[in-house]
Backbone as ProteinMPNN parsed JSONL, in Angstrom:
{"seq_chain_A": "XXXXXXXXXXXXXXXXXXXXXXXXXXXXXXXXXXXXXXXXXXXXXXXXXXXXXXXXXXXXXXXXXXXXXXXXXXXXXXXXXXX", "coords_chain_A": {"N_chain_A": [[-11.298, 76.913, -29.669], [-10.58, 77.953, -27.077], [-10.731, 76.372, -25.92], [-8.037, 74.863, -26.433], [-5.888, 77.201, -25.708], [-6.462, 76.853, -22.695], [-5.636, 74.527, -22.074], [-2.859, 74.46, -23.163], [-1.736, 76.669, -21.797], [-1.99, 75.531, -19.212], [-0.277, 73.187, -19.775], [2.17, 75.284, -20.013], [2.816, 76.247, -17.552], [2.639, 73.551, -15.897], [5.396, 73.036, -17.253], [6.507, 75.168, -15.959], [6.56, 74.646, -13.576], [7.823, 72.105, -12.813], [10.49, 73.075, -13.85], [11.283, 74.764, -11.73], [11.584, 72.925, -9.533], [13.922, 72.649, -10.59], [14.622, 70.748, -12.449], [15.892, 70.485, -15.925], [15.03, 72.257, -18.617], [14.866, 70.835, -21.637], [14.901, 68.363, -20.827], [12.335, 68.408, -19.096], [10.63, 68.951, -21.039], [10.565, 67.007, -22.809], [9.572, 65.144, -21.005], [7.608, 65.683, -20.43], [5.846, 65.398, -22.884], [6.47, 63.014, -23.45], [4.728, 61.684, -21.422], [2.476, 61.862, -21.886], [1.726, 64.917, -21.462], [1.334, 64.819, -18.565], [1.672, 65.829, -15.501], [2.124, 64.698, -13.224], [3.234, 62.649, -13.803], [5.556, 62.808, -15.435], [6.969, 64.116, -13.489], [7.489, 62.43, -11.264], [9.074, 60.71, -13.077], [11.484, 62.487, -14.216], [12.256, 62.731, -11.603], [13.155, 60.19, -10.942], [14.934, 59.801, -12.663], [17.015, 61.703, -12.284], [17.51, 60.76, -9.655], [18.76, 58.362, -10.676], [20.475, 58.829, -12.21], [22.541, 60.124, -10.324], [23.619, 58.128, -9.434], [25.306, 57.194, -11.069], [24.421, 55.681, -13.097], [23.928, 55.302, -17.428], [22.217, 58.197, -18.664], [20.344, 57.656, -21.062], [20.229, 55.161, -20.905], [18.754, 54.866, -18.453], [16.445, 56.276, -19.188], [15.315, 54.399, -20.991], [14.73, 52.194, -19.337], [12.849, 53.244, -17.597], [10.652, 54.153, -18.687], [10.361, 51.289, -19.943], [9.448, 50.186, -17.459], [7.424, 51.86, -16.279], [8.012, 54.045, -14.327], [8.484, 52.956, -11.983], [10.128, 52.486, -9.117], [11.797, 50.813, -7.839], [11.724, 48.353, -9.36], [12.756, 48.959, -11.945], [15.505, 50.21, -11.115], [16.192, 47.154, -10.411], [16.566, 46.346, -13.072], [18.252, 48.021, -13.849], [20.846, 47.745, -12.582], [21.256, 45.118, -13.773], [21.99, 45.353, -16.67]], "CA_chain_A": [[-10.003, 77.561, -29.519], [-10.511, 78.691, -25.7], [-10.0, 75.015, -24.765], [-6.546, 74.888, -26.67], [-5.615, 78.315, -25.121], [-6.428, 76.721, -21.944], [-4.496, 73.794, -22.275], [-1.233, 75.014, -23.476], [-1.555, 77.578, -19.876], [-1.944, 74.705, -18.126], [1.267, 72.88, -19.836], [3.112, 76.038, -19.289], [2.477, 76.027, -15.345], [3.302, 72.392, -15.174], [6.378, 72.674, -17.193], [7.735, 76.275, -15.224], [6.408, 73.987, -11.681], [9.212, 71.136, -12.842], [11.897, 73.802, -14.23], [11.117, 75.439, -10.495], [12.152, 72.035, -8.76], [15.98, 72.623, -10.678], [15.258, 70.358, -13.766], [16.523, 71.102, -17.437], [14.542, 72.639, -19.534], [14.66, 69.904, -22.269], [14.428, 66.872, -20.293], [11.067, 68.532, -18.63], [9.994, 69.565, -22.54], [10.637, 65.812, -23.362], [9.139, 64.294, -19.822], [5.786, 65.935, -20.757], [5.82, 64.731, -24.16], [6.389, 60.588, -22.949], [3.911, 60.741, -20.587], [1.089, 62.595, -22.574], [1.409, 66.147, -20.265], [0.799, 63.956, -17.409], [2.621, 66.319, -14.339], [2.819, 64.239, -12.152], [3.98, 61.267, -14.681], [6.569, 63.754, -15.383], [7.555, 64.754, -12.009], [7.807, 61.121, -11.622], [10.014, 59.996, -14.062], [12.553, 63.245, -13.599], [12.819, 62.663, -9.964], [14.055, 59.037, -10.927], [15.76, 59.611, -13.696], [18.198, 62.333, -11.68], [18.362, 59.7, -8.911], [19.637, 57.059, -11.458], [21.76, 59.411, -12.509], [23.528, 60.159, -9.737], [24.322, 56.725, -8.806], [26.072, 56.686, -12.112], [23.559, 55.0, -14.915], [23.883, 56.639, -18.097], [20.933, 58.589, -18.879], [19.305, 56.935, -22.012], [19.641, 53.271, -20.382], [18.049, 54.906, -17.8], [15.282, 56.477, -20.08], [14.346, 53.305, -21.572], [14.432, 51.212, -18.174], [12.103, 54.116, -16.966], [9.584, 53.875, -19.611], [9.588, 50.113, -19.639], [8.853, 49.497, -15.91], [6.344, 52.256, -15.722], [8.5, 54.639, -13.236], [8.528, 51.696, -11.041], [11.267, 52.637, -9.121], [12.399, 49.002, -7.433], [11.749, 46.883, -10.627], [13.718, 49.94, -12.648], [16.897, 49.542, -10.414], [17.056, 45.892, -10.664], [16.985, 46.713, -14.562], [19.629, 48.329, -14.301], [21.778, 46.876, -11.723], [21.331, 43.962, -14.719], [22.897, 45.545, -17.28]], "C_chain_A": [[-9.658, 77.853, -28.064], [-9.889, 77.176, -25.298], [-8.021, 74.62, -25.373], [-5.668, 75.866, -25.788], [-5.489, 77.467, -23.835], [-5.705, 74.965, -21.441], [-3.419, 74.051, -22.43], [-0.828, 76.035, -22.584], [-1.135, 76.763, -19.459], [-0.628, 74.214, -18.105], [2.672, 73.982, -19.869], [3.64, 75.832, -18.336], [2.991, 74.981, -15.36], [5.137, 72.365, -15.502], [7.516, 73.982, -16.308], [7.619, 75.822, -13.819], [7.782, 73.174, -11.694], [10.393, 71.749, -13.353], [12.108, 74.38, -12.489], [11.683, 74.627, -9.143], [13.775, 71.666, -9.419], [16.174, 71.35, -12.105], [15.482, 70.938, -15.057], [15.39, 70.772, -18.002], [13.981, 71.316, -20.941], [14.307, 68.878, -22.028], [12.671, 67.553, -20.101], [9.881, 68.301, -20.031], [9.401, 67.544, -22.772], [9.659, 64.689, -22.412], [7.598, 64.561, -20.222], [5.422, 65.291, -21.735], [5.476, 63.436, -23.89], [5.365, 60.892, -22.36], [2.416, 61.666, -20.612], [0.455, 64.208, -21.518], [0.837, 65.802, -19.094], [1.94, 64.687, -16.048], [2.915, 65.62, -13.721], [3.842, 62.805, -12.936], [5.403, 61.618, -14.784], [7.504, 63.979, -14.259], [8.496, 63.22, -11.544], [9.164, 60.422, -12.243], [11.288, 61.271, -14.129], [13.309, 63.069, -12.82], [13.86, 61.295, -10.29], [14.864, 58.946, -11.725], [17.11, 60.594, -13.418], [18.898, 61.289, -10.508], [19.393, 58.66, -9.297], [21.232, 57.873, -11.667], [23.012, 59.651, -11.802], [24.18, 59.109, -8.495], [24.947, 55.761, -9.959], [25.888, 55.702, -13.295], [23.611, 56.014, -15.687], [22.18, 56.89, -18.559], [19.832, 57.995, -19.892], [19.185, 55.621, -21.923], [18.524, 53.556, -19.369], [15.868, 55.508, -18.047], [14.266, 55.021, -20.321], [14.362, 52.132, -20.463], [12.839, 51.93, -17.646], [10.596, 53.781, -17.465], [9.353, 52.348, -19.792], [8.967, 49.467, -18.773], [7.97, 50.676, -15.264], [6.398, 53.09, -14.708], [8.084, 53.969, -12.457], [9.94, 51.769, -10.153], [12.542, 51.305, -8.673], [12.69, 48.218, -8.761], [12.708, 48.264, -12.291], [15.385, 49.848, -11.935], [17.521, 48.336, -10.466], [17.194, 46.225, -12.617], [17.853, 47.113, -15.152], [20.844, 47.985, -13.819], [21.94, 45.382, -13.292], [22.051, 43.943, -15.905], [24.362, 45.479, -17.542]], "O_chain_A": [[-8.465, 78.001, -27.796], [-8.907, 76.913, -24.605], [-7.089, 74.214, -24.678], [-4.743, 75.363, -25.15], [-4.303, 77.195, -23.647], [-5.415, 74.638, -20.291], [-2.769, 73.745, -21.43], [0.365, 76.334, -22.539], [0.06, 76.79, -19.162], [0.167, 74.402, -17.184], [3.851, 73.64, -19.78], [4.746, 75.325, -18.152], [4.09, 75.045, -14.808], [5.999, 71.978, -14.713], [8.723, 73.894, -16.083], [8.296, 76.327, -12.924], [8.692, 73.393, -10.894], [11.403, 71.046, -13.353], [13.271, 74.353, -12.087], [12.083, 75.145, -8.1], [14.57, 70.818, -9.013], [17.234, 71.044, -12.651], [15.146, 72.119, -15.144], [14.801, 69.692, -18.047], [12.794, 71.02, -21.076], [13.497, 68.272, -22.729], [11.826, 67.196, -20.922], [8.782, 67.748, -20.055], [8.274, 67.055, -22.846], [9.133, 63.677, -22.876], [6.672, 63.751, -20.28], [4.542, 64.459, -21.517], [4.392, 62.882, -24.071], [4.532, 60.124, -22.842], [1.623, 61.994, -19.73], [-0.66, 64.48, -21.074], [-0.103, 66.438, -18.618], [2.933, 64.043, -15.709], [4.104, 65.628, -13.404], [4.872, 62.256, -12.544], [6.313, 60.92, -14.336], [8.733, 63.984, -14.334], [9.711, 63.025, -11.516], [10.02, 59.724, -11.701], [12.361, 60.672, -14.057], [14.538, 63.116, -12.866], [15.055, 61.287, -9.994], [15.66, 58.01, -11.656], [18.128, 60.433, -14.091], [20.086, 61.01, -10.344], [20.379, 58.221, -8.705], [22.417, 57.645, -11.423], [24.153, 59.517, -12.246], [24.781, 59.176, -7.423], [25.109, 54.544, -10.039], [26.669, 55.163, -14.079], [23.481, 57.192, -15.355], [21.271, 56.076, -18.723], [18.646, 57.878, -19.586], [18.384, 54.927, -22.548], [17.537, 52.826, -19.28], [14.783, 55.296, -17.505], [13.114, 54.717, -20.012], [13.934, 51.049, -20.86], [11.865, 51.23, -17.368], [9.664, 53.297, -16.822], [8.169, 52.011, -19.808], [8.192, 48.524, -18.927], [7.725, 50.674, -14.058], [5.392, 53.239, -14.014], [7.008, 54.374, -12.017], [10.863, 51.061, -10.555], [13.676, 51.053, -9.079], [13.718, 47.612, -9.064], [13.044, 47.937, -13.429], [16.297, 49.309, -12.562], [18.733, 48.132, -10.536], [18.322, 46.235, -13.111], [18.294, 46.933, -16.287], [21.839, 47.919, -14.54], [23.054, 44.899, -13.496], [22.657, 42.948, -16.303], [24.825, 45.955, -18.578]]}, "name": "protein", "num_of_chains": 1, "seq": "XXXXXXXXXXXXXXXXXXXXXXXXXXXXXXXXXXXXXXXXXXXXXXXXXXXXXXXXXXXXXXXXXXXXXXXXXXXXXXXXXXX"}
């Protein structure tokens, strides 16, 4: 039980570290989830998935570009530039 306890701290902390850098709540919830509570996977795939965003991809093309190229951020751009 202590190691559950001390797990579910840990994914606290990571997800109030990435609410702390200004993302939403849900996306972060959801970012942990995809990439198996992997912070930095997370951090990762946020960061690029606000960049996409605000160069005007919609968000769930940009989801599933994200997740197929591995937050790759070059070979994710032409992915979407392709669309």
């Amino acid at each position: 039980p202590d190691c559950l306890l001390l797990q579910f701290l840990s994914y606290l902390r990571a997800c109030d570290r990435l609410l702390k850098q200004g993302y939403e709540e849900g996306q972060v919830e959801e970012a942990m989830e995809m990439f198996q509570y992997s912070e930095k996977k997370a951090a990762e795939f946020l960061h690029l998935l606000a960049q996409f965003n605000d160069m005007g991809f919609q968000q769930n093309e940009i989801k599933e570009v994200l997740l197929l190229c591995g937050n790759q951020r070059e070979k994710a751009l032409e992915e979407l530039m392709m669309k």
